[in-house]
N, C-alpha and C positions, 0 to 999 in steps of 0.2 A: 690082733692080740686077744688071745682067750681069756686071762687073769691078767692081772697087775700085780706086778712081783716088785722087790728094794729098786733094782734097775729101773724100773719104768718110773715109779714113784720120781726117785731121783732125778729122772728126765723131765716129768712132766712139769715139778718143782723149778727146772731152770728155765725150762719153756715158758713158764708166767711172769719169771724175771723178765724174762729177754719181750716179752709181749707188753707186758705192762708196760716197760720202759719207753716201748715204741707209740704205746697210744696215750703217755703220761699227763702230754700238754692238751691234748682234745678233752682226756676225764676233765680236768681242773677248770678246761673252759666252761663244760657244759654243767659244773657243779654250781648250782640256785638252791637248794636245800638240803637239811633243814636252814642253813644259812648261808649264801654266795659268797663263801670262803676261798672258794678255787683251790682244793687244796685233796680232793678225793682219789686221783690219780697218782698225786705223791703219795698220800696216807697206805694206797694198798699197795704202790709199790715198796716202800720202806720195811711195811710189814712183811710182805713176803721175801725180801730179801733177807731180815731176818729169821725167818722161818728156812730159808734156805741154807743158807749161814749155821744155822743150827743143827739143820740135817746134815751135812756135809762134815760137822764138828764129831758127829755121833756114830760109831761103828755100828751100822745095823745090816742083818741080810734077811728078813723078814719087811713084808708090806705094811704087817700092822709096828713095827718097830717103827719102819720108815715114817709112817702118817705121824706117829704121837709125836717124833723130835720133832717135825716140820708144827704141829700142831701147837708142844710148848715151844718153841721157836717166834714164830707167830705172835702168842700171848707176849710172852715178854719185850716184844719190840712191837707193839701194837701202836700203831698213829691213829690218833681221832677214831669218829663212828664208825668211817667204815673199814681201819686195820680192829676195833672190836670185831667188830661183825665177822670179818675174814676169819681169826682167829675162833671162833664156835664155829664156824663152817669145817674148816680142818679138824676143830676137837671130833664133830661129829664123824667125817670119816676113818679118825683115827679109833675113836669105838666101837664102828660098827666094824673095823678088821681086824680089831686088840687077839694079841695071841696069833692071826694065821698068815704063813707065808706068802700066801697070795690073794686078793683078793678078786671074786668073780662078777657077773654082772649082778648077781642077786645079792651081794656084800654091798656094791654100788648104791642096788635100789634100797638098803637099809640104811646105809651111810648117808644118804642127801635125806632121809626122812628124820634120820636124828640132827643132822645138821640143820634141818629146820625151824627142829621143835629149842635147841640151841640159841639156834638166832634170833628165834623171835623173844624170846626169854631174857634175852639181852639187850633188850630196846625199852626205855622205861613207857614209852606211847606209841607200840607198833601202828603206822600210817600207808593206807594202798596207796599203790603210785613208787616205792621205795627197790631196795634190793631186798626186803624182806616178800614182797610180794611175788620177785622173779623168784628166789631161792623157793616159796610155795610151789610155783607151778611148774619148776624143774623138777622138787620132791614129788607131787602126785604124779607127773606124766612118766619118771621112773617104776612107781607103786603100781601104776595100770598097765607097763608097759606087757606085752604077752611073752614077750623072749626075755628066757635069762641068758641069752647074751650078752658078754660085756661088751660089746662093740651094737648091737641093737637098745641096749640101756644107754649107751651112752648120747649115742645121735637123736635120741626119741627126746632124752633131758636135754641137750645143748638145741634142738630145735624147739623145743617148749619156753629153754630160755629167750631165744629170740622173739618168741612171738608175743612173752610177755613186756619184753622190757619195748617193745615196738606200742605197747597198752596203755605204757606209763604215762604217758601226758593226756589219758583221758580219764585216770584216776585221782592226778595229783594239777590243777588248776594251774599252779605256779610254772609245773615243768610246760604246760601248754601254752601258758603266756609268752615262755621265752623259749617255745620251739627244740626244745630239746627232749631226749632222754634223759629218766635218770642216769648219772653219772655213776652211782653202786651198783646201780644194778647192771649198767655196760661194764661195770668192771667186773662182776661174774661171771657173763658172758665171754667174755675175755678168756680167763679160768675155764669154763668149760672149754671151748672152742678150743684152747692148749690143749686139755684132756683129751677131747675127743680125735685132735692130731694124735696125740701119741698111742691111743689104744689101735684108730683105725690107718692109720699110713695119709691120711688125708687131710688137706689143708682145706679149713674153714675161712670163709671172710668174710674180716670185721663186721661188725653190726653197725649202725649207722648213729651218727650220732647226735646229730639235727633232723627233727621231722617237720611237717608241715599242722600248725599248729592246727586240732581238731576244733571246729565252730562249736560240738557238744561236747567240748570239756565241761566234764563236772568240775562242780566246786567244791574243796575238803577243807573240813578243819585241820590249821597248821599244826605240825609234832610239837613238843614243848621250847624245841630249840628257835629262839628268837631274839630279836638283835638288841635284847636289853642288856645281854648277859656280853661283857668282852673278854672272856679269860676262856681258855680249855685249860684243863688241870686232869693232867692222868698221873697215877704210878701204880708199881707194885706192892703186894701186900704174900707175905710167905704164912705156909703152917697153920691156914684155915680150912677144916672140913666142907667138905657139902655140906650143906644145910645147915653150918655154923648160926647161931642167934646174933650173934657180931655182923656177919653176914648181910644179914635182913637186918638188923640196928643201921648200918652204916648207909647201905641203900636209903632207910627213913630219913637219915639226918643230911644226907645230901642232896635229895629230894626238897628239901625245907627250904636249902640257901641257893639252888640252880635248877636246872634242867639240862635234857638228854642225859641222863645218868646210867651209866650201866659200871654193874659189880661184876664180874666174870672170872671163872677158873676154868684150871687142864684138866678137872678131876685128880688131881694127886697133890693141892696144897698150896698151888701155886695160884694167884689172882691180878687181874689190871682192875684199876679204879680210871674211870673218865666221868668228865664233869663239866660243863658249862655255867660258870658263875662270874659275879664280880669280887666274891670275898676269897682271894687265895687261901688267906691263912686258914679261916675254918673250913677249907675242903681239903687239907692237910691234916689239921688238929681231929675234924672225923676217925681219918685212917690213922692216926694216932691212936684215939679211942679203941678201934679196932684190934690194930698190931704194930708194926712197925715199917712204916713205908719208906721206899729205896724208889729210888730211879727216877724221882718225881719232875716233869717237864711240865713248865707252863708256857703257852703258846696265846698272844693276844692276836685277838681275828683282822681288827684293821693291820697289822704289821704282814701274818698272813697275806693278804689280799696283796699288798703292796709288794710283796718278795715273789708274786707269782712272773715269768715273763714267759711270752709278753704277755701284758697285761692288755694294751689295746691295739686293736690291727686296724683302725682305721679312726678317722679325725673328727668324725663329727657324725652325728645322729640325731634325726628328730623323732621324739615319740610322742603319739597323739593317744587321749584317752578321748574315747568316744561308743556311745551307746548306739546298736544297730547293726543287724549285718551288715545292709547297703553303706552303711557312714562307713563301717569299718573298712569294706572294698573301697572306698571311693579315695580314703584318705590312704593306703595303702600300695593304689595306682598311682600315687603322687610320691612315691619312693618314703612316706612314713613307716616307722613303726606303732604296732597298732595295740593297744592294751582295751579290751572290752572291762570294765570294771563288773559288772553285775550287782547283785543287790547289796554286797559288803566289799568294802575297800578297804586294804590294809594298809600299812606303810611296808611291812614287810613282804607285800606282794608288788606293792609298786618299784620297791628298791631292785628285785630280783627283775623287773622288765629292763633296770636303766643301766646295769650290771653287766646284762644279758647283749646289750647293744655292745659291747666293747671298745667304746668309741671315748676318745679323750674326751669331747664335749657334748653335750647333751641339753636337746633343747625338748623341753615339756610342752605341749600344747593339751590342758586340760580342756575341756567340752560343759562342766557343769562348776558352779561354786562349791557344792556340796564336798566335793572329793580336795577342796584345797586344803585342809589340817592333813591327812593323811600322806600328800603328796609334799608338802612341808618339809615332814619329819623324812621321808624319803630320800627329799633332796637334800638334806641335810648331813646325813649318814653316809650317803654316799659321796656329798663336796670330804666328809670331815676324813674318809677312805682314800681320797685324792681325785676324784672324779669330779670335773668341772660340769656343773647343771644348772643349767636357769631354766626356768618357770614364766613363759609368756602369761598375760593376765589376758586369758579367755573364758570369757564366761558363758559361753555357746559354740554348738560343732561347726556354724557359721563363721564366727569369727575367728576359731582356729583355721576353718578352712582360707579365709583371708590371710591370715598372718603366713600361712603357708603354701600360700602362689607367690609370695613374694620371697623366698627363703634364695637364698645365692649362697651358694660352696665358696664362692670365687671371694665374696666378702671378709671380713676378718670377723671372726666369731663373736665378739660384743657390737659391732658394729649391725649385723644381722641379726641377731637379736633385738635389738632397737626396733630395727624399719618393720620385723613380723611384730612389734607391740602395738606400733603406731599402725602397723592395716590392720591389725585384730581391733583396735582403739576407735577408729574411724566409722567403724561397720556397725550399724545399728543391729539392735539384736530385738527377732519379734516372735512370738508362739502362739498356735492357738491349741487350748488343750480344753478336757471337762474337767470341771471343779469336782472334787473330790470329800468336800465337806460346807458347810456352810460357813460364812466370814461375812467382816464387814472388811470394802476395799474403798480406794479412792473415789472410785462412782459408784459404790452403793454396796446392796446388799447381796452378794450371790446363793443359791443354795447347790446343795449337790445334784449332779448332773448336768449342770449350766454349761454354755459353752462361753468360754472366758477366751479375752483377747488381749496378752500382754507383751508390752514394750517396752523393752529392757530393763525385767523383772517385775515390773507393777501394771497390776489390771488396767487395762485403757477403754475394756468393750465388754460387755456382758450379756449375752442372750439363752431365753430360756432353752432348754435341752433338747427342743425339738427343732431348733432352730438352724440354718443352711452356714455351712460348713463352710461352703464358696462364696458365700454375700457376706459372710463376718471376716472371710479372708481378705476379699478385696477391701474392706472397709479398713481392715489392719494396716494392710499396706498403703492405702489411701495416707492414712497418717505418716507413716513410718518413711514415707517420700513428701510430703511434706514441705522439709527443708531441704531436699535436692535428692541426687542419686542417680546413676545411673543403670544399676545392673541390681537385680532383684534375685537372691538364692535362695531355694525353697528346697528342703527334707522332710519327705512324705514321710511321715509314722506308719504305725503298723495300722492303726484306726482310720487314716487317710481315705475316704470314699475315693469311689472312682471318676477319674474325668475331672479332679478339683483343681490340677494344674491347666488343664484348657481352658477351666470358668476364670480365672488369674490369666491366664496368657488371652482373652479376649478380651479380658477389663484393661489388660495396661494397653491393649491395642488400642482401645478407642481412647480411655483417661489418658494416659504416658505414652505414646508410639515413640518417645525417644529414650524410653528404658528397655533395657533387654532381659529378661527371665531365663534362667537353668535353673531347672529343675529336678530334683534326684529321689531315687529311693533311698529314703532313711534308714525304714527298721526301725526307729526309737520307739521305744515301751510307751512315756507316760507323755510325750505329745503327740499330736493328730499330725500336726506344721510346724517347724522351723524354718523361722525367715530371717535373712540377713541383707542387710541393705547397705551397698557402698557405692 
């Protein structure tokens, strides 16, 4: 196909219905942000049945006629962020073909670059890692493309799309924790890959929609949408200009009482209001101030979440937080899931790991105390969404890995629980790390760069800095067996000298010959050894 004429438009319009429809329940699974609503794949497809619906209602034989009904179409039956977002993505190609009957590849490559500059305008905290980032790099690879072909513009943008939204999980931390793609930006993809059947006679397939979670995911700062807020709140607003001052008023004042805010128009009068807040009324009484809103839907997210099915495809999950690649492998050959927390832990990145498990019950094995407030609220948000979650008390990757050689499917899920608290409970927990600043401990005084030797959390050893890594180990463990034990588990840090599990595995041969030593690569940052004793 050389141009896209009313006909094709109208084709490719039903093609996204019929697409979206099919891949509706994967979007919703894989949607984690900005908030694990599950709810992304219904939102674009209502929208564009809408937008279809519209077209279908409107006598047109022009392309750029066809795009603008589809486009006000769209607007007005806009779901959540990403039927806004949909909705400028259509206004923009319905501008860049306004007036002509058909539209060619070089109408194309103007059409995605104003749908860009659109969408991104729509977002009140544009975030990489999103569908704004794919709708980027489908606009520039159309703008570079060398052919104005519409069939060379199209395959160059729908294969640009792919390769971004395949990036997404090393843009955005959360989408990588939970192994996914975004879920907007696979629903562009979608959209394109419709498009590019119907220009070129060729069927695309699907883009994927779980990845294999990247070790170098970056970490970002989250978009504003965050799980303090339970309400969405959209409607219409008629009879306001571009660039109205009401406009930009109404954006301020809803910006005050929520987040993810976006004001949007068709360019001809017409606008959606969306809003994430707790106070319905004043994000009503706003668009009051404004004009006069119609259509006004309010959607609470735990209800959401709960209306999605299915909701879970399998019975029970463990997830392990643990610092290290080596830990992270090692608890992940044990059938966990694995959350690496990094230097900031959120509740809202922890909720989107336990979310992400799909599992009716969910058992936490945390690795540090540090991350227990965050992991909390987590599991809290998530029981209070219907999701059964307990929190084994582990206060080391030791003794979750205890609690989790004992874990049995076959058990009744409180039942199991129990017996992984009592082996995480059992298992003595020991470290050796360098002091960091100077203090005063149980035996004395340390300074920084000491090598410090503690036993389940308080200093037991302390030798100055230049001191044997393997003679303070063995001395650790010396205590730490003690009062009995059989089996000695050691996680080499990334500081770990070499050859310090052999100076350990020759001490307990001659001290202990009836204790047995595994030893692993850790990876942990701020220890040298973690030791566990059961």
């Amino acid at each position: 196909m050389r141009a896209l004429d009313a006909v094709a438009v109208r084709k490719w319009a039903d093609a996204c219905v019929r697409s979206l429809d099919a891949n509706r329940e994967d979007l919703d699974r894989i949607n984690v942000f900005p908030v694990p609503d599950g709810d992304t794949g219904t939102n674009l497809l209502q929208t564009m049945r809408s937008a279809l619906d519209a077209l279908l209602r409107t006598p047109v034989d022009t392309a750029g006629a066809a795009l603008a009904a589809l486009a006000r179409g769209a607007l007005a039956g806009a779901r959540g962020n990403s039927g806004v977002i949909l909705s400028q993505i259509l206004r923009g190609l319905a501008e860049a073909a306004q007036g002509a009957s058909t539209a060619s590849g070089a109408s194309l490559r103007r059409a995605l670059l104003r749908a860009d500059e659109l969408a991104t305008a729509a977002v009140s905290e544009p975030v990489a890692g999103t569908v704004l980032s794919v709708l980027h790099a489908v606009a520039e690879a159309a703008r570079d493309c060398a052919s104005d072909e519409l069939d060379d513009v199209v395959t160059v943008a729908a294969k640009a799309g792919a390769e971004a939204l395949a990036n997404t999980p090393r843009q955005l931390a959360v989408l990588a924790r939970a192994g996914v793609v975004d879920a907007g930006g696979r629903g562009l993809v979608v959209l394109l890959d419709a498009l590019a059947a119907v220009i070129t006679g060729r069927v695309v397939d699907d883009p994927p929609a779980h990845v294999p979670v990247p070790r170098d995911a970056l970490t970002t700062a989250r978009e504003a949408g965050s799980s303090e807020f339970e309400y969405e709140v959209m409607y219409l607003l008629d009879d306001l200009p571009d660039g109205s001052p009401e406009v930009e008023r109404l954006k301020g004042e809803l910006q005050l009482i929520g987040d993810c805010v976006a004001v949007v128009g068709d360019g001809a009068g017409l606008w959606t209001v969306h809003v994430h807040c707790n106070d319905i009324g004043a994000a009503v009484e706003a668009g009051i101030r404004a004009g006069r809103p119609h259509r006004i839907t309010v959607a609470r997210f735990a209800d959401q979440v709960a209306a999605q099915a299915p909701r879970f495809v399998r019975d029970r999950a463990i997830v392990a937080l643990v610092d290290g690649e080596g830990a992270a492998e090692l608890f992940r050959s044990e059938g966990a899931v694995v959350f690496e927390p990094g230097d900031e832990v959120t509740a809202a990145d922890l909720l989107a790991v336990v979310v992400s498990t799909r599992a009716r019950q969910v058992t936490v094995l945390p690795g540090d105390p540090s991350w227990r407030e965050p992991l909390d609220d987590a599991a809290a948000q998530a029981v209070a969404a219907g999701q059964d979650v307990v929190v084994v008390p582990t206060f080391s990757p030791v003794q979750a890995l205890a609690a989790l050689a004992v874990h049995s499917p076959s058990r009744r899920a409180g039942d199991d629980a129990v017996a992984m608290a009592e082996a995480a409970a059992a298992t003595r927990r020991g470290e050796v790390a360098v002091s960091g600043r100077e203090a005063i401990t149980w035996v004395g005084r340390c300074e920084p760069g000491d090598l410090l030797g503690m036993l389940d959390g308080e200093v037991v050893l302390i030798e100055p800095g230049a001191a044997d890594v393997g003679a303070l180990a063995c001395r650790l463990v010396d205590r730490m067996l003690a009062s009995g034990g059989e089996l000695v588990t050691v996680l080499l840090g990334r500081a770990a000298p070499d050859g310090v599990e052999r100076v350990l595995e020759d001490h307990l041969r001659v001290a202990h010959p009836e204790v047995e030593l595994a030893a692993y690569q850790g990876g942990q940052r701020d220890a040298i050894l973690v030791v566990g004793v059961e």
